[in-house]
N, C-alpha and C positions, 0 to 999 in steps of 0.2 A: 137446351143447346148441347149439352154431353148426349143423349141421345140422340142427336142426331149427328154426331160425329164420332160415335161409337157404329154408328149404321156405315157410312161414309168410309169407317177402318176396316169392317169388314164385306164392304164390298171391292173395296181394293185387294184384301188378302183371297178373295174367290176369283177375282179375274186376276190376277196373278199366278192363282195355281192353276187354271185354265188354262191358261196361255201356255206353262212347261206343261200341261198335260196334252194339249195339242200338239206342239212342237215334238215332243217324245214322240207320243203317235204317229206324226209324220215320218219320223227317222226311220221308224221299223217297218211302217208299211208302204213307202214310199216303194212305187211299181218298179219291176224288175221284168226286162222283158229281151228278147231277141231271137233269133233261125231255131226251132226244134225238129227234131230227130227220133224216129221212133221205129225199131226193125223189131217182127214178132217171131217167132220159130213154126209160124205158120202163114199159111196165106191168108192174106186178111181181103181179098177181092178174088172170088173163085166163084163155082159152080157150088148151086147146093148137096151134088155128092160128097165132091172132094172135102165142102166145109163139116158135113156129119161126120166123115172118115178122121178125122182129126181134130175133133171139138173135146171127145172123150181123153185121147191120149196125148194131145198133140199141145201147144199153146201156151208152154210152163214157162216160157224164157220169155225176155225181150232186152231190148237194149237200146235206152232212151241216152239222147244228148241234148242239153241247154246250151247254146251257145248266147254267153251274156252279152247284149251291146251294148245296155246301160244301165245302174238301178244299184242300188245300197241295203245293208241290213244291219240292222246292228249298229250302225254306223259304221260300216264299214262295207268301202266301193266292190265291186264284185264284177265290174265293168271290163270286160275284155276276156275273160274266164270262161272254157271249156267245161262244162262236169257233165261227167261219162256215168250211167247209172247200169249194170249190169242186174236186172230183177231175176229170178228163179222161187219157183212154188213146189209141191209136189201135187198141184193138179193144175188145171186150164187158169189164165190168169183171170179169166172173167169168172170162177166161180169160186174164190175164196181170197179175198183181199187179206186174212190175218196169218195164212201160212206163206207169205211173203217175204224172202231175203234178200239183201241186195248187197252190192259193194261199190262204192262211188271210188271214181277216177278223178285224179286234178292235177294239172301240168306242173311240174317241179318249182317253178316262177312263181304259183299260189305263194303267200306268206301264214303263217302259222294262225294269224289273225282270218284271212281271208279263209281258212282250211277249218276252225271254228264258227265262221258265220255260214257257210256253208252247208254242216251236218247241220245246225241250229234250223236252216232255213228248211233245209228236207224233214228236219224232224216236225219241224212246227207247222209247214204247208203243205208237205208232201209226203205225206207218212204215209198215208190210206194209198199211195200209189208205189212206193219203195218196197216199205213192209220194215222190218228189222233189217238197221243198218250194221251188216256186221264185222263192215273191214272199212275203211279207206287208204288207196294207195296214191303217190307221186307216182307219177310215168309220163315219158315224155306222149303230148296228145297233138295232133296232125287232123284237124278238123276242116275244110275249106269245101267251097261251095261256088264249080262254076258253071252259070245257067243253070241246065235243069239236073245237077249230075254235080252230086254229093259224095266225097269220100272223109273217110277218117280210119285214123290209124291210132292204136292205144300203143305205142311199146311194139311187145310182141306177141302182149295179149290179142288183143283183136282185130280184126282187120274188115272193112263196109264198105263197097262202093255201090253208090245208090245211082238210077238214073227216074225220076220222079216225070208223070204225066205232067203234061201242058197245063192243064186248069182243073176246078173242082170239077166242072160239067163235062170232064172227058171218060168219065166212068159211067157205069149204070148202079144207082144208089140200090137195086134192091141183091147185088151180087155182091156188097159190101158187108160182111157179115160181123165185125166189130167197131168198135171206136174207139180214137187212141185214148192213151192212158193219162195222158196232160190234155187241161182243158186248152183248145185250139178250134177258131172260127174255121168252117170251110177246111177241115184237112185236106189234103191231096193225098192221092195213094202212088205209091211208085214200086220199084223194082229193083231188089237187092240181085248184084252180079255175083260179088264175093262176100261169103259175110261165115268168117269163123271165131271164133274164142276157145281162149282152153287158160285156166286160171284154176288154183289146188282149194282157193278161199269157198267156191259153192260148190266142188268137184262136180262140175255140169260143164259140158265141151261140147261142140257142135261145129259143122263143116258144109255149110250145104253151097256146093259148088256148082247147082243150077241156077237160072233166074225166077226168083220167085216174086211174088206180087204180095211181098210182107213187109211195105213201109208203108207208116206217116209222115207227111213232112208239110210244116205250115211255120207261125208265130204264137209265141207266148206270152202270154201275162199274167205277172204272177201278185 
């Protein structure tokens, strides 16, 4: 009888700690998902010329945005949150993921909590796409998206207005010569009007005041 209520005690103490090992589990990896944003410093759907002219020297920037619409980490909601990732390399971003620097952006309304679950979250899920995070700033962020025609404004830092093709199938997949940097079903590609930055944290600045055909724009799941 004691052995079998010695079995009986510790099979309640294993599904008990099962139960907070699921639940924990839950809390951290519970899906985090909403609208992503991705401009490159180069065209990312062009001619095979123009993409050799500019594979070598071109491609070192980007400048990704999560817009959060729902999801937690940490325990802590993340739910309505802009984060602005400005990445810079010293070569093309597709050929060295570890000399990668970034500096993340987050609306002043972020809480100090939310501003810690954040780097946690890029550190821990999105590092191989940031690189070393070596700044985060508050700045007021102006994110908004209507129809096909995306802007955002960082501050005085940066400034994107996007206007993104109709559907996946309105490109030709073989003049597509990358893919974006956050995993995303079906990206679209679109076309940056304005898209400058100038910040002293990467001292990398750029102005390209043509329309270029150097966005992602889809959903994310993280």
């Amino acid at each position: 009888m004691r052995v079998v209520e010695f079995g009986r005690a510790q099979l309640t103490i294993v599904a008990c700690l099962l139960i907070v090992f699921h639940l924990a589990t839950a809390v951290t990896t519970a899906e985090i998902e909403g609208e992503y944003l991705e401009a490159r410093s180069v065209d990312v759907y062009t001619g095979a010329c123009h993409f050799g002219s500019d594979y070598v020297e071109g491609g070192r920037e980007a400048t990704l945005v999560w817009q959060i619409e729902s999801g937690t980490w940490n325990s802590v909601s993340l739910s309505g949150l802009t984060i602005v990732a400005v990445v810079s390399a010293d070569q093309n971003l597709d050929l060295n993921q570890n000399a990668r620097r970034s500096v993340l952006y987050l609306d002043p309304q972020a809480t100090p909590m939310q501003q810690q679950a954040v780097v946690d979250l890029m550190k821990t899920k999105r590092s191989t796409i940031v690189g070393q995070v070596v700044a985060v700033k508050k700045v007021e962020i102006d994110f908004s998206k209507i129809g096909l025609n995306y802007k955002l404004q960082v501050g005085q830092i940066l400034a994107l207005d996007v206007s993104r093709f109709p559907c996946y199938e309105c490109t030709q997949p073989h003049q597509i010569w990358y893919r974006p940097l956050e995993k995303i079903d079906q990206p679209i590609v679109g076309k940056s009007e304005t898209y400058r930055y100038q910040d002293e944290v990467l001292s990398v600045r750029w102005n390209r005041g043509l329309p270029s055909n150097n966005i992602f724009a889809g959903r994310f799941v993280m």
